[in-house]
FIMAR-346080 format. One record per residue (C-alpha): x, y, z. Coordinates in pm, 1 decimal. Layout:
N
> X,Y,Z
...
This chain:
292
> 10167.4,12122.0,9964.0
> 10310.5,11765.7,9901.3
> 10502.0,11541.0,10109.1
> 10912.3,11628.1,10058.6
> 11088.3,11375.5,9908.2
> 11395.5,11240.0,10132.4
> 11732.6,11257.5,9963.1
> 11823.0,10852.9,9851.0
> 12092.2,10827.4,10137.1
> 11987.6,11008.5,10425.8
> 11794.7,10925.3,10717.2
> 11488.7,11138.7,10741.8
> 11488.7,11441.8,10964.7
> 11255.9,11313.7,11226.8
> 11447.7,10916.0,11256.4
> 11663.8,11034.1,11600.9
> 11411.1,11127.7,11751.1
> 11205.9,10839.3,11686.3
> 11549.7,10609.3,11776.4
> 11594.2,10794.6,12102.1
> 11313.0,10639.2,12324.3
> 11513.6,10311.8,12305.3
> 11226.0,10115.2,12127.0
> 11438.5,10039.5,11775.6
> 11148.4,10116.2,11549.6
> 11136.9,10342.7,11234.6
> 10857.5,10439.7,11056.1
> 10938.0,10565.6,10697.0
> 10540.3,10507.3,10581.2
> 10389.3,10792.7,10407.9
> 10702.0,10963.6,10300.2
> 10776.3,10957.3,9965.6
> 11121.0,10704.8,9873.2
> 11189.2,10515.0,9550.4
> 11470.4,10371.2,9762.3
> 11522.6,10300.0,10074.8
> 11804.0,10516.5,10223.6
> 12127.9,10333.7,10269.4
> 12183.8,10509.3,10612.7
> 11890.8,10259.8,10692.1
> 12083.8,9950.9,10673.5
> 12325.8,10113.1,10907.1
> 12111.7,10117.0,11185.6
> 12192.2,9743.7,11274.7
> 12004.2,9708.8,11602.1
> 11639.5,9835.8,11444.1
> 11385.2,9626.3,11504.8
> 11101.1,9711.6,11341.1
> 11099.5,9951.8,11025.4
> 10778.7,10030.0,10840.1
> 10820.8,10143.7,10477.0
> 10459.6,10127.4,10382.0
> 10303.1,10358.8,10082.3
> 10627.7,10511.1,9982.8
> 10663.9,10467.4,9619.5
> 10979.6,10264.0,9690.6
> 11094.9,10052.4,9335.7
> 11388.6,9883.7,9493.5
> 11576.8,9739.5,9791.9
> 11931.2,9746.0,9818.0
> 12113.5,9454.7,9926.8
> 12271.9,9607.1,10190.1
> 11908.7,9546.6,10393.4
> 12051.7,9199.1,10508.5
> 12259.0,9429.7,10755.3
> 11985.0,9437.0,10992.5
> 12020.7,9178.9,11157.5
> 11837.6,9221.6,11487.6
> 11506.5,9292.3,11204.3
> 11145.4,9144.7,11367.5
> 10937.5,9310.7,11132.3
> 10951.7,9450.3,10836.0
> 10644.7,9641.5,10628.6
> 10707.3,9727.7,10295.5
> 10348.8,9669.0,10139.0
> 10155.9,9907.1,9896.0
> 10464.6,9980.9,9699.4
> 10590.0,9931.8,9375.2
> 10876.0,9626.0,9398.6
> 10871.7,9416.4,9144.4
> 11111.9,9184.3,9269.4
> 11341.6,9123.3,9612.1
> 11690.1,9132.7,9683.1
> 11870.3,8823.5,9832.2
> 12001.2,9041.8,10105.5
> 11641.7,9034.3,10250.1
> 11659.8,8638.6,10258.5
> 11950.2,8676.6,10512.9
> 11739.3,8853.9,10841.8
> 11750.8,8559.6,11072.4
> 11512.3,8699.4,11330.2
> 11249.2,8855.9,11089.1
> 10862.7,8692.7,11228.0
> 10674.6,8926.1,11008.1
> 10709.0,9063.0,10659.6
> 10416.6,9269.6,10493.2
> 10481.5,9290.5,10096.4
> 10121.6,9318.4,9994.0
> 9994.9,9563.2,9679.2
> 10344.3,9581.9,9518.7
> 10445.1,9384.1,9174.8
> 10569.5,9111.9,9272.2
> 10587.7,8794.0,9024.7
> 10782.0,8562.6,9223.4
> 11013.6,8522.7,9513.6
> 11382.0,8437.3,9519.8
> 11515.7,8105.8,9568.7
> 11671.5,8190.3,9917.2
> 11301.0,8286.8,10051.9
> 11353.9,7945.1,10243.8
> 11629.4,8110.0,10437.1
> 11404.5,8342.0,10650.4
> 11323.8,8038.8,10921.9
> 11243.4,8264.4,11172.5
> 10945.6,8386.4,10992.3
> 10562.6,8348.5,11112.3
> 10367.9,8571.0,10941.8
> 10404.8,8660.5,10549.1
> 10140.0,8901.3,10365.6
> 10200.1,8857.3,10022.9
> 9852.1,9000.7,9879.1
> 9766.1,9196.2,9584.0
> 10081.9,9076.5,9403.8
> 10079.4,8893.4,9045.1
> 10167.2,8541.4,9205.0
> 10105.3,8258.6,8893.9
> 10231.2,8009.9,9099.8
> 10255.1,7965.4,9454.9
> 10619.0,8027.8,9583.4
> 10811.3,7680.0,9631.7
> 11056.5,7893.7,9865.0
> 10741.4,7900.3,10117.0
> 10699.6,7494.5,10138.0
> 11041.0,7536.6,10329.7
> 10916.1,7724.9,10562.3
> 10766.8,7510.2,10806.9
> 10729.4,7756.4,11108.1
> 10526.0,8011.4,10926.8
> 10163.1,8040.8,11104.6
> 9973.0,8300.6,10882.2
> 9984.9,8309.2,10523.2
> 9841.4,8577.9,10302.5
> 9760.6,8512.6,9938.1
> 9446.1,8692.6,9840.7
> 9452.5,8852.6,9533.5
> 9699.3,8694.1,9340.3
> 9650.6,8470.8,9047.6
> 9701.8,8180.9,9152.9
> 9512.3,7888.3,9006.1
> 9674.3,7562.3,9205.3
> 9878.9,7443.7,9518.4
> 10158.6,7239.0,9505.3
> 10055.7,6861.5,9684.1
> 10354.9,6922.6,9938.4
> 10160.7,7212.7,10088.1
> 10139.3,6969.2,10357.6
> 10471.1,7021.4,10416.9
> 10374.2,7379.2,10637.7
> 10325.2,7176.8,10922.9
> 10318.4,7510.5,11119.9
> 10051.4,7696.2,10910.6
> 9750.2,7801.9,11080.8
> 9594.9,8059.2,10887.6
> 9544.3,8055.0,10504.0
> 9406.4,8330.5,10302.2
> 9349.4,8258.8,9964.7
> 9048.4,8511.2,9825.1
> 9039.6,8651.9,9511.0
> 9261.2,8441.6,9305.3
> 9128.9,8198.1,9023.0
> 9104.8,7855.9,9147.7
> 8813.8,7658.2,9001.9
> 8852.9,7309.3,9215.7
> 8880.6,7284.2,9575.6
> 9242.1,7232.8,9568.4
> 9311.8,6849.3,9760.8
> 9594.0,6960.3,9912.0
> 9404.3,7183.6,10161.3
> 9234.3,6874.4,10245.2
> 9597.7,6748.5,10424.2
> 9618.6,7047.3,10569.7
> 9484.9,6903.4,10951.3
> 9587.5,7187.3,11180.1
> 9486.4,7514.5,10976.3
> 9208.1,7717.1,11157.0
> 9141.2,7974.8,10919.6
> 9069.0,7905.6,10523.4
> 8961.9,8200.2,10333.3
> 8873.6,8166.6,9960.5
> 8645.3,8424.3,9891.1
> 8612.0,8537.7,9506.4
> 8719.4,8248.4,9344.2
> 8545.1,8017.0,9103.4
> 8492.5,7696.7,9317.7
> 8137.1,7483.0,9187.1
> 8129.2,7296.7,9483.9
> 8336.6,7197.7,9776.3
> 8432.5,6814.3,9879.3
> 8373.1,6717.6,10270.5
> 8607.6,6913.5,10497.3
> 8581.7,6765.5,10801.0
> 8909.1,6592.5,10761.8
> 9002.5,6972.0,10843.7
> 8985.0,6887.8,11262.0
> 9123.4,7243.4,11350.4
> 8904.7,7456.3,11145.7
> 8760.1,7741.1,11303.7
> 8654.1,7997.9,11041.5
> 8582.8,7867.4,10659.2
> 8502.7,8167.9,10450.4
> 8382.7,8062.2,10061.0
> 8165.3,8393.4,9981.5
> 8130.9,8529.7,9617.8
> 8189.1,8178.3,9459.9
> 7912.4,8009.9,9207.4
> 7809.8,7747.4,9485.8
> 7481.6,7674.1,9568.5
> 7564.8,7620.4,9935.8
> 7783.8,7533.0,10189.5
> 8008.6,7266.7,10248.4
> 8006.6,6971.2,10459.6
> 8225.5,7050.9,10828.6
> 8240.8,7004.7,11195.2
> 7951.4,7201.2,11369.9
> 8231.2,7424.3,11541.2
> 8323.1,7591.2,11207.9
> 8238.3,7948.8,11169.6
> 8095.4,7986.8,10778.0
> 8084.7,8310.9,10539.1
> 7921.7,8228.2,10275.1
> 7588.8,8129.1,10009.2
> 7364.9,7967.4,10286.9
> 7583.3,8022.5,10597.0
> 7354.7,8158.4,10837.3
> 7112.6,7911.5,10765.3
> 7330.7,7617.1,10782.6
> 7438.1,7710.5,11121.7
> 7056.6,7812.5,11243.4
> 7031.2,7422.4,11218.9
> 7312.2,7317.4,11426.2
> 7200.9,7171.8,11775.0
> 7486.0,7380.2,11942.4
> 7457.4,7741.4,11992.0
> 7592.7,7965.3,11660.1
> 7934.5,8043.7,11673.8
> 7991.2,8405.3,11660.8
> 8355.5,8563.0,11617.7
> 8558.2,8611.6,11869.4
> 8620.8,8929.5,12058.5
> 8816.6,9171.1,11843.0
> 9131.8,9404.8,11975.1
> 9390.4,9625.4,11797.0
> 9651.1,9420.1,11593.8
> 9955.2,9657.4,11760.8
> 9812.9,9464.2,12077.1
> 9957.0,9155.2,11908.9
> 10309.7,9228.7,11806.1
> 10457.9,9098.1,12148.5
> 10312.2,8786.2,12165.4
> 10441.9,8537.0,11986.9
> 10147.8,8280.2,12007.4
> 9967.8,8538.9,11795.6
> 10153.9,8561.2,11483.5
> 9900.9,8352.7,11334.7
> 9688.6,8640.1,11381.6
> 9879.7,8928.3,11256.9
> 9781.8,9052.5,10951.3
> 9589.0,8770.6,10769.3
> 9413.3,8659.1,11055.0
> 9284.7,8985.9,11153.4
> 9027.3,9202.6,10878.8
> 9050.8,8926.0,10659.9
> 8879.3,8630.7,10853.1
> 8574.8,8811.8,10829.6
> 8559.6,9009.8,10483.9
> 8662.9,9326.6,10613.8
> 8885.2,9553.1,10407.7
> 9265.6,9626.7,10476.9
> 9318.9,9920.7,10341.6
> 9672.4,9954.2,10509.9
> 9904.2,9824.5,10794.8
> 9796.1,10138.3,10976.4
> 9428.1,10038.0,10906.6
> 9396.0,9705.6,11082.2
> 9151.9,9770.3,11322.7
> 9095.5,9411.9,11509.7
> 9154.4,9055.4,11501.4
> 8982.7,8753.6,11617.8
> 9133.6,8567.5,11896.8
> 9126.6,8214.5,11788.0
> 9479.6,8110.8,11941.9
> 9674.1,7869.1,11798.7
């Protein structure tokens, strides 16, 4: 028996009850919407709404209405682009829009200053978003799977970014702005086409470097307090004179969403640091505790 389908402006049958315990969260996941119900927008003191796996093709403009909005999960979906009305949640720290079809983001991206944590992944990014180089308190920053092939030089610019995940795209050189980028701790770029990597010790935060599944014949130069995944990783850090890092202690990312110092963490910074699969927002079973 499938999943009913809600009518397009109607709450679902079940959202009062989830309302009533005073917490402002909705969770819409699962059901099966190709737009989100306008009697959503209505509901201006939600704080948390979680539309992931729905089917949904569109967002209606009308979204900017919630205003008191934290987080917002609309990932493994089919949007192929994003209203400005979603630009204008001035509270909103996280935003999941991974697996949809997404080519680009809207010029009023840069609007959403409040934001610390943006999954993007699994999208058809060409080019990385200019919007983002605006937004200078974002922490965590999820790329992988995209196809992107450069980074613009002002990437510097993110002065607040601390974790970077950049796997599966199509770069073939390290790109040199990453080597500006002084205060990241986590650098993923699994599953691209890198040759070789230039000396990354100017990267004084770094915590976790992860370069798997790329043609080079070992790793790269970096402080002895860098975690490597990668071609000759284990025995690179065998010959260190200080004990081998290991990862951190893991928890549940849920544990997470209260603490602002570990936004960084949410989402990119949890499955991902370590090559573990996401398979959804649900899914996330752990993330390292690196801090910020």
């Amino acid at each position: 028996m499938g999943i009913a389908e809600s009518t397009p402006d109607e709450l679902p049958s079940d959202a009062e009850e989830q309302l009533r315990n005073g917490e402002q969260q909705l969770e819409l996941s699962g059901r099966r919407l190709r737009r989100l119900p306008s009697a959503v927008c209505a509901l201006s003191r939600l704080q948390k709404l979680y539309v992931s796996g729905t089917g949904l093709r569109e967002l209606p403009e009308e979204i900017e209405e919630l205003r008191e909005l934290r987080i917002l999960a609309l990932d493994f979906n089919k949007l192929e682009r994003l209203p400005d009305g979603l630009c204008r949640l001035p509270r909103l720290t996280r935003l999941y829009l991974g697996s949809n079809r997404l080519l680009a983001l809207p010029a009023d991206f840069a609007q959403l200053q409040s934001l610390r944590c943006l999954w993007i992944e699994g999208n058809f990014l060409r080019r990385f978003p200019r919007p983002l180089l605006r937004l200078v308190a974002l922490q965590s920053l999820q790329m992988g799977d995209n196809r992107l092939r450069a980074l613009p030089a002002e990437l510097p610019r993110m002065t607040g970014l601390r974790g970077l995940w950049l796997y599966g795209n199509r770069f073939e050189e390290f790109p040199p702005a990453l080597l500006r980028m002084g205060r990241l701790h986590i650098l993923d770029l699994d599953r691209n086409r890198l040759g070789g990597f230039p000396d990354l010790h100017p990267l004084r935060a770094l915590r976790v470097f992860s370069y798997d599944h790329n043609p080079v014949t070992g790793p790269p130069r970096v402080a002895d307090t860098v975690f490597l995944v990668g071609e000759g990783a284990v025995e690179r850090m065998a010959e260190r004179d200080e004990p081998t890092p290991r990862p951190l202690p893991r928890r549940p990312a849920r544990a997470f969403e209260d603490e602002e110092e570990e936004d960084l963490l949410i989402g990119g910074g949890s499955s991902r640091a370590l090559g573990a699969p996401r398979d959804s927002l649900r899914a996330l079973e752990a993330a390292p505790e690196l801090g910020t």
